[in-house]
C-alpha positions as CSV (number, residue, x, y, z in Angstrom):
1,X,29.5,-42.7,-18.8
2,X,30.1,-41.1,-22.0
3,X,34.2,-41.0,-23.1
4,X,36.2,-39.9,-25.9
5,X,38.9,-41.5,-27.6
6,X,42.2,-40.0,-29.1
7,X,40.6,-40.1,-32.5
8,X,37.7,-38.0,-30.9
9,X,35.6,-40.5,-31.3
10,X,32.3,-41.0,-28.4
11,X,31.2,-43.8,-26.6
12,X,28.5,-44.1,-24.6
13,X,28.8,-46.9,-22.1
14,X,31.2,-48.2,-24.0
15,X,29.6,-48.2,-27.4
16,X,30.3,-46.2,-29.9
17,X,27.9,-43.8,-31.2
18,X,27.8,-40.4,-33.4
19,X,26.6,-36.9,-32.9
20,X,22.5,-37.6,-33.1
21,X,22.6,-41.1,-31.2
22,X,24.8,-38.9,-28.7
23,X,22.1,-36.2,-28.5
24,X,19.3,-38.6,-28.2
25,X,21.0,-40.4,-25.3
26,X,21.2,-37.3,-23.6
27,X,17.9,-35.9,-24.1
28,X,16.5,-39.0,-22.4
29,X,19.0,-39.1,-19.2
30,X,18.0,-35.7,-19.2
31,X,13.8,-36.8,-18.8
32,X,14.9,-39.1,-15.6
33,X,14.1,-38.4,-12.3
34,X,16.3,-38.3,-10.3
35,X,18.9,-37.0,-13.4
36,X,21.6,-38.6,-13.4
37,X,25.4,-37.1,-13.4
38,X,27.1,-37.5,-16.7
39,X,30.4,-38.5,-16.2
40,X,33.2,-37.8,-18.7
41,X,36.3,-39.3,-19.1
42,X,38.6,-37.9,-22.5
43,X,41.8,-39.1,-23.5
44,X,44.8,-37.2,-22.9
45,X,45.6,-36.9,-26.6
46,X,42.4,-35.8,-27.4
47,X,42.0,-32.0,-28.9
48,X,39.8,-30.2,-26.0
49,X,37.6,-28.5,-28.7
50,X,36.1,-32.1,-29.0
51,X,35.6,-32.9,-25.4
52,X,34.0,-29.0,-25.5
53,X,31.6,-30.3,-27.6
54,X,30.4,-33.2,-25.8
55,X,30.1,-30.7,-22.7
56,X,27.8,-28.6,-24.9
57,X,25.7,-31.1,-26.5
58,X,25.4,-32.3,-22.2
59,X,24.0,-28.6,-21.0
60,X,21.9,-28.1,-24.4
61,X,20.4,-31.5,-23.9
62,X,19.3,-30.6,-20.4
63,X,21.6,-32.4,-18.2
64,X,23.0,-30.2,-15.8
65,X,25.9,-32.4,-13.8
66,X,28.6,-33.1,-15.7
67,X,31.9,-35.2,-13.4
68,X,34.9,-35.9,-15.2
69,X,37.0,-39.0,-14.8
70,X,40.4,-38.6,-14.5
71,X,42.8,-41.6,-14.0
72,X,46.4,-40.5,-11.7
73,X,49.8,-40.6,-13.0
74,X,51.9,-43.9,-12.2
């Protein structure tokens, strides 16, 4: 699970972590078998350039299925 915060800040599981640790992450989801889905959940304030970027680093990393998380209305 890998989310973004209004600030633009990532989180991967839940912690924190920058551009490289973000990378590195990837590249080893992307070296299990079966590969597992990244699922992405961005805040609604959140500039879409940013949540671009994490869907970039994803598919250069090697991980090709990418859900996003989307939370309804109340």
């Amino acid at each position: 699970n890998v989310s973004v915060d209004a600030q633009g800040k990532v989180f991967w599981n839940q912690q924190e972590v920058d551009q490289p640790q973000l990378e590195q992450r990837i590249a080893e989801a992307a070296q299990q078998e079966p590969q597992p889905e990244l699922h992405l959940r961005a805040d609604r304030d959140v500039r879409y350039e940013r949540v671009a970027e994490v869907m970039a680093a994803a598919q250069h990393g090697g991980l090709g299925k990418i859900g996003f998380i989307t939370e309804p209305k109340h």
